[in-house]
N, C-alpha and C positions, 0 to 999 in steps of 0.2 A: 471536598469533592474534586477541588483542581488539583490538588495529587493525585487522586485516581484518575483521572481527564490525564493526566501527563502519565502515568504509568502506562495507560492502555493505548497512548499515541505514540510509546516508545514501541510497547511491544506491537503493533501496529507499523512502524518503521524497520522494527528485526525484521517481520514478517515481508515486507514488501524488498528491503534488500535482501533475503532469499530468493524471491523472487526475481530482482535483476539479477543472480547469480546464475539462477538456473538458466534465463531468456537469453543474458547477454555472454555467457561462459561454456555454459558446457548443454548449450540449447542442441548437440546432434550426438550427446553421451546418452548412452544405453535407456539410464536410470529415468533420464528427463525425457526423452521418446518417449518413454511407459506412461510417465506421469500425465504427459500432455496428448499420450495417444496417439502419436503420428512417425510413421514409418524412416526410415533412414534419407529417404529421397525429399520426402517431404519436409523433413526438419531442415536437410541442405536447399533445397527451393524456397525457404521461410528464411535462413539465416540473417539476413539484414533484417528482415522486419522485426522479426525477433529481439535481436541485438537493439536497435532503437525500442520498444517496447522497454525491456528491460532498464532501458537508462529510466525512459519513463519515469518508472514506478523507483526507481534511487532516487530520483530529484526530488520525487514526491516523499518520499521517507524522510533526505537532506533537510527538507523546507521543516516536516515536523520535527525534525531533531535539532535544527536551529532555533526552532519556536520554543522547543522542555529548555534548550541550553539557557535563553535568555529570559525565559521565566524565570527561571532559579537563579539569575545573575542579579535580576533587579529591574529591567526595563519590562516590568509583567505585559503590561496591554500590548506592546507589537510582538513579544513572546506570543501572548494567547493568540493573537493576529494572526501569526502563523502556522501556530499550532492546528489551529480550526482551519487555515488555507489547507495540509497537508493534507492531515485526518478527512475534512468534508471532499477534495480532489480524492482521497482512496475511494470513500463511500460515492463517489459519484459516478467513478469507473467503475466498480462493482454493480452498481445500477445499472448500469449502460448494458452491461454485459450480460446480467440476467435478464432485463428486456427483451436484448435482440440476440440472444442465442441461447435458445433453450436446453439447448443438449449440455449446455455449461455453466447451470444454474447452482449445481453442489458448488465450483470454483470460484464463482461470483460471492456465494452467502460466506465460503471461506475468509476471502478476501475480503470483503466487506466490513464481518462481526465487530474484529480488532477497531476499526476505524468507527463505527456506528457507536459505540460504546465509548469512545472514548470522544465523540461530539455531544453525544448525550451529558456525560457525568463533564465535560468543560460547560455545557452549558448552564447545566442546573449550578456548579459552581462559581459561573460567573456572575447568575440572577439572585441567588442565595447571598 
């Protein structure tokens, strides 16, 4: 079940640096307006926030993709350590986000699933 915990924290990590791609690159390009809804003025009045958001969620991706690295290397327990820091920091901004912003609750469960699933199948494989 910790392979699958590490599968679903990678793709969990792709998912999240797309995410800094769209926030932190190409946050006032056509596609990503559309995506996120918000008009040309507003995506350039947003740009920094943006831009840091975006890092965000890279560092949060970084930290799980250091954690799959060094599970598979051999030092499991700070591997898993950080695995779950990454994965439980997604699921926790996802939370946050469908809490307090209802209009963005489909974006929230998106963002979420990848990370929820892949705390789930670490845990049950690390009690197992």
């Amino acid at each position: 079940m910790i392979t699958a915990g590490l599968t679903l924290a990678a793709l969990a990590s792709a998912l999240h640096i797309y995410i800094f791609y769209m926030e932190s690159i190409a946050w006032t390009s056509p596609r990503v307006r559309a995506t996120f809804g918000t008009s040309e003025e507003e995506a350039n009045a947003t740009k920094e926030m943006a831009l840091n958001q975006g890092f965000y969620n890279l560092f949060l991706a970084l930290v799980a993709l250091i954690g799959i690295a060094l599970t598979w290397l051999g030092p499991t327990g700070p591997g898993l350590a950080l695995a779950f820091a990454g994965t439980g920091s997604m699921l926790a901004a996802a939370l946050v986000l469908f809490i307090t912003s209802p209009s963005k609750r489909a974006a929230a469960v998106k963002q979420g699933t990848l990370p929820l699933l892949a705390v789930v199948a670490l845990l049950v494989g690390v009690i197992s």
